[in-house]
C-alpha positions as CSV (number, residue, x, y, z in Angstrom):
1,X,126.7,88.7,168.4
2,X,126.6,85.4,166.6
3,X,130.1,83.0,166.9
4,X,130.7,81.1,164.4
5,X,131.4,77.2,165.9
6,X,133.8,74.2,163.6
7,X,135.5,71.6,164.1
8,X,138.2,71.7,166.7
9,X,137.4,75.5,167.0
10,X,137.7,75.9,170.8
11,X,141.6,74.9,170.3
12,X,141.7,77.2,167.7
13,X,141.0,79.7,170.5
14,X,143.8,78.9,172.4
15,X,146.6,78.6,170.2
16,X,148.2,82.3,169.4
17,X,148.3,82.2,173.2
18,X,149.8,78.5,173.4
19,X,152.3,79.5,170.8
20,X,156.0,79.9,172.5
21,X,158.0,83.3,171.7
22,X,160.6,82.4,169.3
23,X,163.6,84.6,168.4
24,X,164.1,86.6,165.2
25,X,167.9,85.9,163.9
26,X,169.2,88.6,161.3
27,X,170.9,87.2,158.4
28,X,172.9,89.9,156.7
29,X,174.0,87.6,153.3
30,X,170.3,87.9,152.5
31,X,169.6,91.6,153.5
32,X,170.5,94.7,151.4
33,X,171.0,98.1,151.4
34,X,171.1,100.7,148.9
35,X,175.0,101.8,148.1
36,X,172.6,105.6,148.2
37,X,170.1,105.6,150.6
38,X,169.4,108.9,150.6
39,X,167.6,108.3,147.4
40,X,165.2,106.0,148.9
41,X,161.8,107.9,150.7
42,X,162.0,107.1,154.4
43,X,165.4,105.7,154.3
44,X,167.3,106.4,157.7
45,X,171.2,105.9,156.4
46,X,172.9,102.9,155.9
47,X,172.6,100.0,158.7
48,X,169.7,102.3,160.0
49,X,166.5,100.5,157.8
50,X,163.5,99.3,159.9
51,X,162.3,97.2,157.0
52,X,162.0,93.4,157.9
53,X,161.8,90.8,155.9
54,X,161.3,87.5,157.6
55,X,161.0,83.8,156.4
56,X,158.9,81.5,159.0
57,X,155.5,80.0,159.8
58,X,153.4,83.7,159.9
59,X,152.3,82.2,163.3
60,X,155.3,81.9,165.0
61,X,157.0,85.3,163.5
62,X,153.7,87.5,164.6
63,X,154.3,85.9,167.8
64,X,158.2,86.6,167.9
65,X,156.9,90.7,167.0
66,X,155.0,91.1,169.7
67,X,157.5,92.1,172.4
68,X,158.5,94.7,169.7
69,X,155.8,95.9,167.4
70,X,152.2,95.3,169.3
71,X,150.2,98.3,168.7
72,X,152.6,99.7,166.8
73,X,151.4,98.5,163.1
74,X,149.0,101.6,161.1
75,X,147.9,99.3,158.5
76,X,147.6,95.8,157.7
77,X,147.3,94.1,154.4
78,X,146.9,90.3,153.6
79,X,145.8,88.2,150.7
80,X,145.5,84.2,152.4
81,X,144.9,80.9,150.8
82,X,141.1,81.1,149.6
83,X,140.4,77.7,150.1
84,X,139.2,76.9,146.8
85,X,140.2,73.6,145.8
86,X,143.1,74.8,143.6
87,X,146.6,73.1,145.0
88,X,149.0,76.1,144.6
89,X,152.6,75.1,144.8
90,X,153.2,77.9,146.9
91,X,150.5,77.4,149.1
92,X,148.3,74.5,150.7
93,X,145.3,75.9,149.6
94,X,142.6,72.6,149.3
95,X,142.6,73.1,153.3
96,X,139.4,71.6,154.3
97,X,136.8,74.2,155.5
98,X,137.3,73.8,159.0
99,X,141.2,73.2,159.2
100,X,141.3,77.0,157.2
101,X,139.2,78.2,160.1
102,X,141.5,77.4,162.0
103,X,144.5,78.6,160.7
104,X,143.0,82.1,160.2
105,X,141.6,82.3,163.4
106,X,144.8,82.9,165.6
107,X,146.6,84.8,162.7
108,X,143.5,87.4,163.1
109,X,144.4,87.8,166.8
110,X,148.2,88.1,166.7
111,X,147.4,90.5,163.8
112,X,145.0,92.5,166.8
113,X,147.3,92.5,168.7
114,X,150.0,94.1,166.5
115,X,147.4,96.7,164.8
116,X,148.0,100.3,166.3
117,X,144.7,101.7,168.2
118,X,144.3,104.1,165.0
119,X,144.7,101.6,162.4
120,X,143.2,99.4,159.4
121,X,143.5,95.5,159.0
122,X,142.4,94.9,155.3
123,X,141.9,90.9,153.6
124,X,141.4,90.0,150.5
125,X,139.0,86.5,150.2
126,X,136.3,85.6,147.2
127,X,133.2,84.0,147.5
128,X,134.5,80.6,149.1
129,X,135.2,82.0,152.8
130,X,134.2,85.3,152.4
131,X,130.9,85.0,154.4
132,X,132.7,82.8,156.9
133,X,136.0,85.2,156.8
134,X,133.2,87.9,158.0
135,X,131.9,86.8,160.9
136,X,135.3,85.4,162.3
137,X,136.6,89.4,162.0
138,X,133.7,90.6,163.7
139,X,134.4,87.9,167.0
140,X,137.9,89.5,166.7
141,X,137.7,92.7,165.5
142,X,134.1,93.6,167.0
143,X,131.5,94.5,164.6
144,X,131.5,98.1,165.9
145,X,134.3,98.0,164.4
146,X,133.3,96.8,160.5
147,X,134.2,99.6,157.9
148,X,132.8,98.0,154.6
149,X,133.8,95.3,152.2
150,X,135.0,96.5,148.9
151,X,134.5,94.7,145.7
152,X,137.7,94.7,143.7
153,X,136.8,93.9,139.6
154,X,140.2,91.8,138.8
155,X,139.1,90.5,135.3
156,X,138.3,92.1,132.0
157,X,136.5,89.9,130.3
158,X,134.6,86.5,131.5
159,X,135.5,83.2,132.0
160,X,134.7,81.1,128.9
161,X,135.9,78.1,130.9
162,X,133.3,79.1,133.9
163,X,131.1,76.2,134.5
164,X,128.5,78.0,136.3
165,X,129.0,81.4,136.2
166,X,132.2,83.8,135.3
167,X,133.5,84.9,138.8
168,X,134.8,88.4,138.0
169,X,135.6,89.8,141.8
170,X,137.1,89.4,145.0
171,X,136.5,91.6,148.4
172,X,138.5,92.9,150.5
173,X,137.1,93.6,154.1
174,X,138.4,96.3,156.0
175,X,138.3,96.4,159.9
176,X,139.4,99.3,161.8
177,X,141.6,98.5,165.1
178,X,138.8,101.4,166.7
179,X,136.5,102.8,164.4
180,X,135.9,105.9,166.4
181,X,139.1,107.2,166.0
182,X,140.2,105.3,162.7
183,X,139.6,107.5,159.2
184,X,140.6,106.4,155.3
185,X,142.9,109.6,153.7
186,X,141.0,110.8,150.8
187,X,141.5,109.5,147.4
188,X,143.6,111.8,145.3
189,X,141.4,113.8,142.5
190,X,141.7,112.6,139.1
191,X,142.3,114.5,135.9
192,X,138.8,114.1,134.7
193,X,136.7,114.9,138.0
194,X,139.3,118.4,137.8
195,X,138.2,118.9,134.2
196,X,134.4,119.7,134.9
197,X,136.0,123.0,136.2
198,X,136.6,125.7,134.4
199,X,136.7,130.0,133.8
200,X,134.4,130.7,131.2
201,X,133.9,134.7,132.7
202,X,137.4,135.1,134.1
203,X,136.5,134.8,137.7
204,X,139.8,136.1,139.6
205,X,139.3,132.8,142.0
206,X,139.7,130.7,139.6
207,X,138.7,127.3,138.1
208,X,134.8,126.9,139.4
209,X,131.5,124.7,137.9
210,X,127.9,125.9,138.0
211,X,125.8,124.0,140.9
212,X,121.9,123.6,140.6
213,X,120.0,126.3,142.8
214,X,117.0,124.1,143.0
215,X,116.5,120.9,145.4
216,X,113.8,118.8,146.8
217,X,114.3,119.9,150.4
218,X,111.4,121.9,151.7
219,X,112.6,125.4,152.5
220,X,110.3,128.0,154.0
221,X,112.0,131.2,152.2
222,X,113.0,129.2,149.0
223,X,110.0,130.1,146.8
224,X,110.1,133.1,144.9
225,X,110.6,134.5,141.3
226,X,113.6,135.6,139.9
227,X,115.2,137.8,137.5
228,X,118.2,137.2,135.2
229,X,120.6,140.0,134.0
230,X,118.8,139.8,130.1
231,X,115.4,140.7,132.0
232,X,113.6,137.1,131.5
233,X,111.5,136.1,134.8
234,X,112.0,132.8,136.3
235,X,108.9,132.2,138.2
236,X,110.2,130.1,140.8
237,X,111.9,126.6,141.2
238,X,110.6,123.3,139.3
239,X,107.6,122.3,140.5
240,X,108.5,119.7,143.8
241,X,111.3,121.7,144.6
242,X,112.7,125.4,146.1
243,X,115.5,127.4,146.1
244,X,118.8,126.5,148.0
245,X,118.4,129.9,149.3
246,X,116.6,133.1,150.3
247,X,116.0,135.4,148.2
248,X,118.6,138.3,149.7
249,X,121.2,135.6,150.2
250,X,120.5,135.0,146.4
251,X,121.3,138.9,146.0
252,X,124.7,138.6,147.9
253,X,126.4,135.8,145.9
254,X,125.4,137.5,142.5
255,X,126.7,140.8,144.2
256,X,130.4,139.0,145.1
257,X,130.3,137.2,141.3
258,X,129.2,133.6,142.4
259,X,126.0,133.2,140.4
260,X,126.7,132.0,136.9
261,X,123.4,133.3,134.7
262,X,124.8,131.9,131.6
263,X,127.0,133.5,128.9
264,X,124.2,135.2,127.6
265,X,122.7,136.4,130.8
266,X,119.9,134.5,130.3
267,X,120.1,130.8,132.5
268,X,118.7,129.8,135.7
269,X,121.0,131.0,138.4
270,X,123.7,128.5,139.0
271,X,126.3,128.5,142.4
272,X,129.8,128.5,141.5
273,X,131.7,125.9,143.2
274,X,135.2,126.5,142.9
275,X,138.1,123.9,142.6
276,X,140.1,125.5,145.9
277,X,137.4,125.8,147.9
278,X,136.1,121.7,147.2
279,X,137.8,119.1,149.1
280,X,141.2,118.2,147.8
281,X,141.1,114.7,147.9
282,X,138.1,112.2,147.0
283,X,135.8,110.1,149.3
284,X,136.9,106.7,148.7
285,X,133.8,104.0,147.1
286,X,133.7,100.6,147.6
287,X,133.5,99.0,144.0
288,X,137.3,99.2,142.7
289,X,137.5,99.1,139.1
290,X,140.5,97.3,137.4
291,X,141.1,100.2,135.5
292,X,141.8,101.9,138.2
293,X,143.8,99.7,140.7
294,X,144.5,96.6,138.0
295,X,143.6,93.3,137.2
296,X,145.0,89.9,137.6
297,X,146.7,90.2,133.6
298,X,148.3,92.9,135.3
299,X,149.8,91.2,138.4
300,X,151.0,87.9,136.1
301,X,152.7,90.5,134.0
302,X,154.3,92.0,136.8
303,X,154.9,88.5,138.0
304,X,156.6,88.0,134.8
305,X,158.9,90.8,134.8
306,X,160.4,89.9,138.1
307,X,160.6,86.2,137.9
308,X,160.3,85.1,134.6
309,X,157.6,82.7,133.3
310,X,157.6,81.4,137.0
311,X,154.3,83.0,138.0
312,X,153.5,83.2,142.1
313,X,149.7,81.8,142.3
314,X,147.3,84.4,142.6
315,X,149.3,87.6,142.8
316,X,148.2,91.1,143.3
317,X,148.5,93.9,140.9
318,X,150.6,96.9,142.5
319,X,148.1,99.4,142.1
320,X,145.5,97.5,143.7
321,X,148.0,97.4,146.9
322,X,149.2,101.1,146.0
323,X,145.2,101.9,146.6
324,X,145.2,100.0,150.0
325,X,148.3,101.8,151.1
326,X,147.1,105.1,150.5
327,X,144.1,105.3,151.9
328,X,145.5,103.3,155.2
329,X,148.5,104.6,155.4
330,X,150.9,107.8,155.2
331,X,154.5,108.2,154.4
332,X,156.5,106.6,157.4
333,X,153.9,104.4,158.5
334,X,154.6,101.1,159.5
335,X,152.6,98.3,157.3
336,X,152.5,94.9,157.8
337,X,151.5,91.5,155.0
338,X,152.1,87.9,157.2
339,X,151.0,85.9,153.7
340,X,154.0,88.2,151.5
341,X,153.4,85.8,148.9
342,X,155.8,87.6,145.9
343,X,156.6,90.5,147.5
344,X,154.0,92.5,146.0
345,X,153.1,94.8,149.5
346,X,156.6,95.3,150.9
347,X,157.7,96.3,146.9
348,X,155.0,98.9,147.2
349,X,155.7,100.0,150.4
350,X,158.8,100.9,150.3
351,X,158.1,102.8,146.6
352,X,155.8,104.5,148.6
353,X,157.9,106.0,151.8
354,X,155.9,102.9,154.3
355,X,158.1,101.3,156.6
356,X,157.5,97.5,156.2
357,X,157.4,93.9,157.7
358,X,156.7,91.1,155.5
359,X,156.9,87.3,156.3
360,X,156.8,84.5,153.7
361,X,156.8,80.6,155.0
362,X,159.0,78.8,152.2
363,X,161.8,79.0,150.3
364,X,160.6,81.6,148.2
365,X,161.2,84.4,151.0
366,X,164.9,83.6,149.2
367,X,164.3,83.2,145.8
368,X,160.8,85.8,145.0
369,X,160.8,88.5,147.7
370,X,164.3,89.6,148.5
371,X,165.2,89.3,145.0
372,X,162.2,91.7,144.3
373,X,162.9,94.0,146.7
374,X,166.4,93.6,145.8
375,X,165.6,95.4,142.2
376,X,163.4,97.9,144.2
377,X,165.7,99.1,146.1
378,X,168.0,99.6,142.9
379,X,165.0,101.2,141.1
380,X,163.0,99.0,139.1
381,X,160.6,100.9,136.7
382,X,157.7,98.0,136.5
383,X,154.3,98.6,138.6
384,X,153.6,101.9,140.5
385,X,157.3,103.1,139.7
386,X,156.7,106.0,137.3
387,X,153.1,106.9,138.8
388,X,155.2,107.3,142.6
389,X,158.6,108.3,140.8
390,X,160.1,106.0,142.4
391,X,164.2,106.2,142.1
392,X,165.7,103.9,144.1
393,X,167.1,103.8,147.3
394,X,166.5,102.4,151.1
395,X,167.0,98.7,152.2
396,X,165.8,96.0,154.1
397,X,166.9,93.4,156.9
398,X,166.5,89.9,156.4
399,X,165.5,87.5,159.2
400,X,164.5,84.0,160.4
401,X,162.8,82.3,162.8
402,X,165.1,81.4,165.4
403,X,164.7,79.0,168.6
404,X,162.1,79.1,171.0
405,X,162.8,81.8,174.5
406,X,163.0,78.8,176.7
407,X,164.5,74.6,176.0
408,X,162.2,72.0,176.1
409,X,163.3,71.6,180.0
410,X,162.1,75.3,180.5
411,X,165.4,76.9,180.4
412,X,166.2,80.2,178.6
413,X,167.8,79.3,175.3
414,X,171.3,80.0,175.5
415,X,171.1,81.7,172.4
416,X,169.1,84.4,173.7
417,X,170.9,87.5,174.6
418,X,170.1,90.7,176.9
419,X,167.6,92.6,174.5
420,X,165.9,89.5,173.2
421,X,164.9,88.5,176.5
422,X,164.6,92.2,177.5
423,X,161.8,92.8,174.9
424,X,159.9,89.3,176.2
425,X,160.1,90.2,180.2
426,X,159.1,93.7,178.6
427,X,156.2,92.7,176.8
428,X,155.1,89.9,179.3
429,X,154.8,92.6,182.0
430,X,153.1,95.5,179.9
431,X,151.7,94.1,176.8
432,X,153.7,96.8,175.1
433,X,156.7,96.9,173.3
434,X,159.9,97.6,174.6
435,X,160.4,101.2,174.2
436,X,163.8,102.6,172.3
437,X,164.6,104.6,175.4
438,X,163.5,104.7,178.8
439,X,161.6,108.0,179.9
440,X,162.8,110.3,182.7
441,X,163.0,108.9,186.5
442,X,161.3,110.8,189.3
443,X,164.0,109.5,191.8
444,X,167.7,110.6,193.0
445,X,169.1,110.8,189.3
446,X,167.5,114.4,189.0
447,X,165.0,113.1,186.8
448,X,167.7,112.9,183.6
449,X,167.2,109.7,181.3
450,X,168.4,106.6,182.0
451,X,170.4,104.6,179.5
452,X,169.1,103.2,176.4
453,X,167.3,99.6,176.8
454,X,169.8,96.8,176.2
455,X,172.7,99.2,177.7
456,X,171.2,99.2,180.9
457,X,169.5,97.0,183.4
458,X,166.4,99.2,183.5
459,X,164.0,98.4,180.8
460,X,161.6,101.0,181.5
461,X,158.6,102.7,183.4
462,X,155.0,101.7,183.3
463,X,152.4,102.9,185.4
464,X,154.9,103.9,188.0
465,X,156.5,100.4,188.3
466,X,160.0,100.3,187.2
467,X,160.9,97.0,185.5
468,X,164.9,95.4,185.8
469,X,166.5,92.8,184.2
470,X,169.5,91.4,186.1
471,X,171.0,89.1,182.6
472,X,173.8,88.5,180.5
473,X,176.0,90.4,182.9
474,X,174.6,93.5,181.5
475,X,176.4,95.4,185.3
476,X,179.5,94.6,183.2
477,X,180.2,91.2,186.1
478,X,179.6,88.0,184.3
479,X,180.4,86.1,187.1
480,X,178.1,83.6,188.5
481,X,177.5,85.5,191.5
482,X,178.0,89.1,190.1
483,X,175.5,91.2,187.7
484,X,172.9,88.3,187.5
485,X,172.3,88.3,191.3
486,X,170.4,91.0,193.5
487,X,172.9,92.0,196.0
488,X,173.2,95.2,198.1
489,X,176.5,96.2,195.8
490,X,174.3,95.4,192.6
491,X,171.2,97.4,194.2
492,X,172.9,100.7,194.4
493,X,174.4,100.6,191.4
494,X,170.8,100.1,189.7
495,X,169.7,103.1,188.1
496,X,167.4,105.1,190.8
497,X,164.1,104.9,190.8
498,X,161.1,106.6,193.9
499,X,158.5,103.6,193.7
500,X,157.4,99.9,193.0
501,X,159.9,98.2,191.2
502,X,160.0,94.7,189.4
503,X,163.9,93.5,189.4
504,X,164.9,89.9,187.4
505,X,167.4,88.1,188.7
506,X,169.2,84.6,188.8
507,X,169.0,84.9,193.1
508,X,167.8,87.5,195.6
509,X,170.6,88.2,198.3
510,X,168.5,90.7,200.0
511,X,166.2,89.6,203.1
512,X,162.1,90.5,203.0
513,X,162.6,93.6,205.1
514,X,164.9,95.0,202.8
515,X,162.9,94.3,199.7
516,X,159.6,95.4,200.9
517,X,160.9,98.9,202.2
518,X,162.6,99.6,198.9
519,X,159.6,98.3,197.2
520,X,160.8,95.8,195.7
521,X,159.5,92.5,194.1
522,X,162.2,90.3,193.1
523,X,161.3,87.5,189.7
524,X,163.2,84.6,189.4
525,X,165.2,83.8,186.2
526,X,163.8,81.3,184.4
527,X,160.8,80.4,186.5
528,X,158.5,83.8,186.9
529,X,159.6,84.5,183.2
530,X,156.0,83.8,181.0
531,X,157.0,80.9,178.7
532,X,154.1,81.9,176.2
């Protein structure tokens, strides 16, 4: 498969691993929560949202959801700078070709990383990178795993300002996390595909249209003559073509009422197909019409309604994301956009019953998206509003980058508490996320759960290897010498486990024999802890 090669692009390579884990700090002045969040779709009760707004370097934050969120995400949507030589004031976007390589690059990897096994990363770029944008997804992505490109119309009319020629779309490429398993829902069926049906002779099943008999495939019992209820003689199919079916298969649909011979009697025979027995959703195409998902008029004046004549850059329309959404996503499903821009993704998620994360670089995580969301959450009729009947309701938590795990002299931030560090030693030693309980124990417990994760030193079970984290005085003794250091007191009161077992710790009190026959492998605290 061909790489693509630019300036400085073997650094680009490293850097989403060279990037330090940072933490997330919640800010409640900036998050909010509806006073009814029952009304809200997917809303868990008050305190309870799993909605995240965060305001940082997209980098750093996909980095800082790692421990928490890899392989977790169904469905990925982001719109970043095009590079086109238009200075936004929201965005750097005159990046020079290779320096935009680069900054995709290990944003595409985190945003792997993060993607569940059986779901859909989908970008929007025009012409400028599109090509480019392409073959950096298949070195990340794999081509295997290439779904198609669609072509989005976003203007109604051209360009009389064009110089060379009216630009009229953007694509969006869609990558699947794994192809084999990954599948788009079906496109709900419109009013006028529904209205070709119909029930012209009553038929007790109900709506149906009239199919052609005839096609072009060769078919060894589809030539012969036939005769309509009035008595005419059809001689056989067009010339080039045969029957559907046989002859006495023919006989058995007109005998159960599924041949349509006209309202005279008189017609070719024509196969009903009825409206329930057709598939109940639509096959999605790749060419997106803005009068179906939108155009950029749309987005400004969506733009407009939220934050005046302040219009973000290049916004999306919400039914162009609404269309994303639904065919990569269903109700509940976690969705991710790292370039949030105004909001637009998060505002439609959470109309739309998606659990979301959205991050946004500059001030305007404060002053355009939780504002926006703000008037979501209190039910704000503009966009997909009426079309989702969308009421109100639900929340969202506000966050910020935070310091770095460990101090410039390799120390664990002091700022850092149990689960924090938890979900990093977690995550170093798996490359999963810490999970919200730990599973059964086959050892002397009776195999009956342990505590929660954070409330207990045992973060969890993988492949038979229990993992401990001896921090914080999470035994209850914050002395220097107590619940941060592996002694035989603070062994038995570890939760049991019949197996290999990983224990952190500040110091190891135990001697080798003792460690190896309780199969133990004791990690210092800070220096076995994976900086990056």
């Amino acid at each position: 498969m061909p790489i693509l090669r630019w300036l400085n692009d073997e650094e680009a390579r490293k850097t989403s691993s060279q990037i330090p884990y940072r933490l997330l700090e919640f800010d409640p002045k900036l998050s909010y929560e509806s006073p009814s969040p029952a009304l809200g779709r997917g809303a868990r009760g008050e305190g309870e949202t799993e909605n995240m707004l965060i305001q940082g370097d997209n980098l750093e934050a996909l980095k800082a959801l790692l421990p928490y969120y890899a392989g977790q995400v169904k469905c990925i949507y982001i719109d970043p700078p095009y590079n086109t030589g238009n200075a936004f004031e929201q965005y750097d976007d005159n990046l020079e070709h290779s320096l935009w390589l680069s900054l995709i690059y290990p944003r595409l990897e985190l945003l792997r990383e993060i993607l569940s096994d059986d779901g859909s990363i989908w970008v929007s770029m025009d012409d400028g990178e599109g090509q480019y944008l392409k073959i950096v997804m298949d070195e990340i992505f794999g081509r295997s795993n290439f779904v198609s490109t669609i072509i989005w119309r976003k203007n109604y009319a051209p360009k009389s300002s064009a110089k060379y020629i009216s630009e009229d779309h953007d694509y969006i490429f869609v990558y699947a996390k794994n192809k084999e398993i990954w599948r788009p829902n079906l496109m709900p069926r419109s009013d006028k595909q529904d209205k070709a049906y119909k029930n012209p002779d009553n038929d007790p099943r109900g709506l149906w249209r009239p199919n052609n008999l005839a096609a072009r495939n060769p078919y060894s019992k589809g030539i012969y003559s036939v005769t309509t209820p009035s008595g005419r003689v059809i001689q056989g199919p067009p010339p080039g073509s045969y029957w559907r079916v046989s002859k006495e298969k023919l006989a058995e649909l007109d005998a159960d009422g599924r041949i349509w011979w006209g309202k005279d009697g008189n017609n070719v025979p024509a196969p009903k197909i009825y409206l329930t027995e057709v598939k109940q959703g639509v096959v999605p195409q790749t060419f997106w019409s803005y009068e179906e998902v939108g155009h950029t008029q749309d987005a400004k004046k969506e733009s407009i309604a939220f934050f005046g004549n302040e219009i973000f850059g290049t916004p999306k329309p919400e039914k162009l994301i609404q269309r994303v959404l639904a065919l990569g996503s269903n109700p509940n499903d976690l969705v991710l956009d790292s370039f949030l821009g105004s909001g637009t993704t998060a505002a439609v998620a959470h109309k739309m019953g998606r659990r979301y994360i959205g991050i946004e670089m500059g001030d305007h995580a404060v002053t355009h998206c939780a504002p926006r969301l703000k008037k979501v959450i209190e039910g704000e009729q503009g966009g997909i509003s009426k079309d989702v009947n969308w009421q109100g309701g639900g929340g969202f938590r506000f966050y910020q980058l935070g310091g770095t795990i460990f101090d410039e002299q390799g120390h664990i931030n002091s700022k850092v508490q149990f689960k924090s560090l938890a979900a990093h030693v977690w995550f170093s030693e798996t490359h999963t996320p810490l999970p919200p309980s730990v599973p059964p124990l086959s050892g002397e417990n009776g195999g009956k759960p342990a505590k929660q994760a954070g409330g207990s030193p045992l973060l969890g079970v993988h492949n038979e290897t229990a993992f401990y984290l001896l921090y914080n005085g999470i035994l209850g003794d914050k002395t220097p010498a107590g619940g941060n250091v592996l002694t035989a007191r603070v062994l038995r009161e570890l939760p049991k486990h019949k197996g290999e077992k990983v224990i952190y710790g500040e110091i190891c009190m135990l001697d080798e024999a003792t460690l190896q026959k309780q199969e133990i492998t004791f990690k210092h605290i800070p220096y076995d802890i994976k900086a990056r």
